[in-house]
N, C-alpha and C positions, 0 to 999 in steps of 0.2 A: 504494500500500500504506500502512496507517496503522502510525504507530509502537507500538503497542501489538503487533500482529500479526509485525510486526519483530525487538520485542523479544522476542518470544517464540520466535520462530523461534532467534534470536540465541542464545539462552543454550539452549535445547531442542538446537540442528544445531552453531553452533558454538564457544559454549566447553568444550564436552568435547574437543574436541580440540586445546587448547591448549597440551599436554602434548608432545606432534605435531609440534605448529607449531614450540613453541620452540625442539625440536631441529633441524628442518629449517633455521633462522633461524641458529641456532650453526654446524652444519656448512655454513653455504655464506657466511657474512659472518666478515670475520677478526679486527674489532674488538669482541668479545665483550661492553665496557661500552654497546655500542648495541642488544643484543637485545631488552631492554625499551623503548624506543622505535621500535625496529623495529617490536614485537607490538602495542603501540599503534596507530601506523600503519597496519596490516595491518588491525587491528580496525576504525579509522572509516575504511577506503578498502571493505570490506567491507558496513558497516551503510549508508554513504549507497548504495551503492548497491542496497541491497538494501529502499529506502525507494523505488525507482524500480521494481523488480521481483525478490522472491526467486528465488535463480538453482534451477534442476532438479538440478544436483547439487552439494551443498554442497561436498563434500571436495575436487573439482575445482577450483569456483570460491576454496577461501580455499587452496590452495597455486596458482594462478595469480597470485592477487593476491600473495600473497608473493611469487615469483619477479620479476613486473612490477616490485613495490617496489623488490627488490635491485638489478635492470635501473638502472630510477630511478637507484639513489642509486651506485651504480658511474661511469655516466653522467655525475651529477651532480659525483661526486668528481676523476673521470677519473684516480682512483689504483687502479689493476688489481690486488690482491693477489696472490701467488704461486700461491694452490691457486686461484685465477683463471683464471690465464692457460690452464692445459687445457680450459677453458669456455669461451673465451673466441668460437666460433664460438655456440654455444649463449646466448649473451649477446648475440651480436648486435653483438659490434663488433672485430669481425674489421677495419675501416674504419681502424680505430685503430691498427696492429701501423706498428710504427714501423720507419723504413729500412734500408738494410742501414750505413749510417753508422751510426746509433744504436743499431743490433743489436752492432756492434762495440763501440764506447762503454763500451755498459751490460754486454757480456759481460765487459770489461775491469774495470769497476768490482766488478763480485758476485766475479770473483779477487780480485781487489784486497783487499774482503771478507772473503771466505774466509779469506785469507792473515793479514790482520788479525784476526780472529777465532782463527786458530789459536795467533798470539803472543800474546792474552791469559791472565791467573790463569786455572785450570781452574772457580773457582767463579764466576767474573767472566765466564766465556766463558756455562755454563749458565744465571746468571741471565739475560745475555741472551736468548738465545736462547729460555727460554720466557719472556720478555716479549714479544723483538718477533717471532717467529717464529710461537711458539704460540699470542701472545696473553693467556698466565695474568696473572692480577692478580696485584699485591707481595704477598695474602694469599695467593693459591694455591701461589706460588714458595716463599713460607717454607713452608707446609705440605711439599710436594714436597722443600726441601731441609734439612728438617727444622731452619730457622734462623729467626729474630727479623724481623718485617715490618722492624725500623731496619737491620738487617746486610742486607737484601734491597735496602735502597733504595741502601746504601751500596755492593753491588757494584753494581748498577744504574748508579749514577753514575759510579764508577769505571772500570766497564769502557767508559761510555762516552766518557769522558774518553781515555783512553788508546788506544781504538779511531781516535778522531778522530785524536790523538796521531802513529797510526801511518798514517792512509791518506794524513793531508793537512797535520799539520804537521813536528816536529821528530822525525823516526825516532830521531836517536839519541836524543834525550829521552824518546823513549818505550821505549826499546828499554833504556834503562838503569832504569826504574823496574819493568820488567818480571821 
């Protein structure tokens, strides 16, 4: 196929559905500053191949190729996100589900968590939680908690100072600044 005919196809089939893509891209990756590299990606794992032969049904083939990517870079990170792990046959690495030692471990640690997260400031616990939970950026946090991107960063740090404070160093030092 010449790249002219490519190109055309390309921007004719599929950047109309970019709109699509992105969202598909947000709802199933947890790090939300990587969407636009994602979409990238997705795009020239798309176009080379589509210099080799335009596929018959587009829509199919550019959320295939997105999925395979995630596949990819899940793989590649070998750090499973939480709205992951219900996927996680469907990803294909069911291979990976760790022992029943490490099932104990890691259920001990996310109490462990929990617990610590429940003894933090109530503004200090939320901004956690949609940074490393939800994923929002320090601008979306202030937007959502109607505070200053520098007070965002400040619980930020704070809570996670304190967090640490509480799982793995001096409890009563944290437990006194609490």
């Amino acid at each position: 196929m010449t790249a002219p005919n490519v190109d055309t196809w390309f921007a004719r089939e599929v950047l109309p559905m970019e709109a699509v893509l992105i969202q598909f891209l947000r709802n199933n990756w947890r790090d939300k500053s990587e969407i636009s590299d994602l979409l990238q990606d997705v795009y020239v794992r798309i176009y080379e191949a589509a210099l080799k032969q335009i596929p018959d049904s587009t829509k199919q083939f550019v959320f295939q190729t997105a999925r395979n990517l995630l596949i990819d870079r899940a793989r590649h990170e070998r750090v499973v996100p939480f709205e992951t792990l219900a996927d996680m046959e469907a990803l294909n690495l069911a291979a990976d589900v760790p022992g029943p030692e490490q099932t104990v471990i890691a259920r001990d640690e996310l109490l462990r968590l929990r617990a610590g997260l429940d003894r933090l400031p109530a503004r200090s616990r939320e901004a956690l939680i949609l940074r490393q939970i939800e994923g929002l950026s320090r601008q979306e946090i202030a937007q959502r908690m109607n505070i200053s991107d520098h007070t965002v960063k400040w619980h930020l740090a704070e809570g996670l100072r304190l967090l640490a404070d509480i799982m793995y160093g001096d409890t009563a030092e944290a437990g006194a600044r609490l």
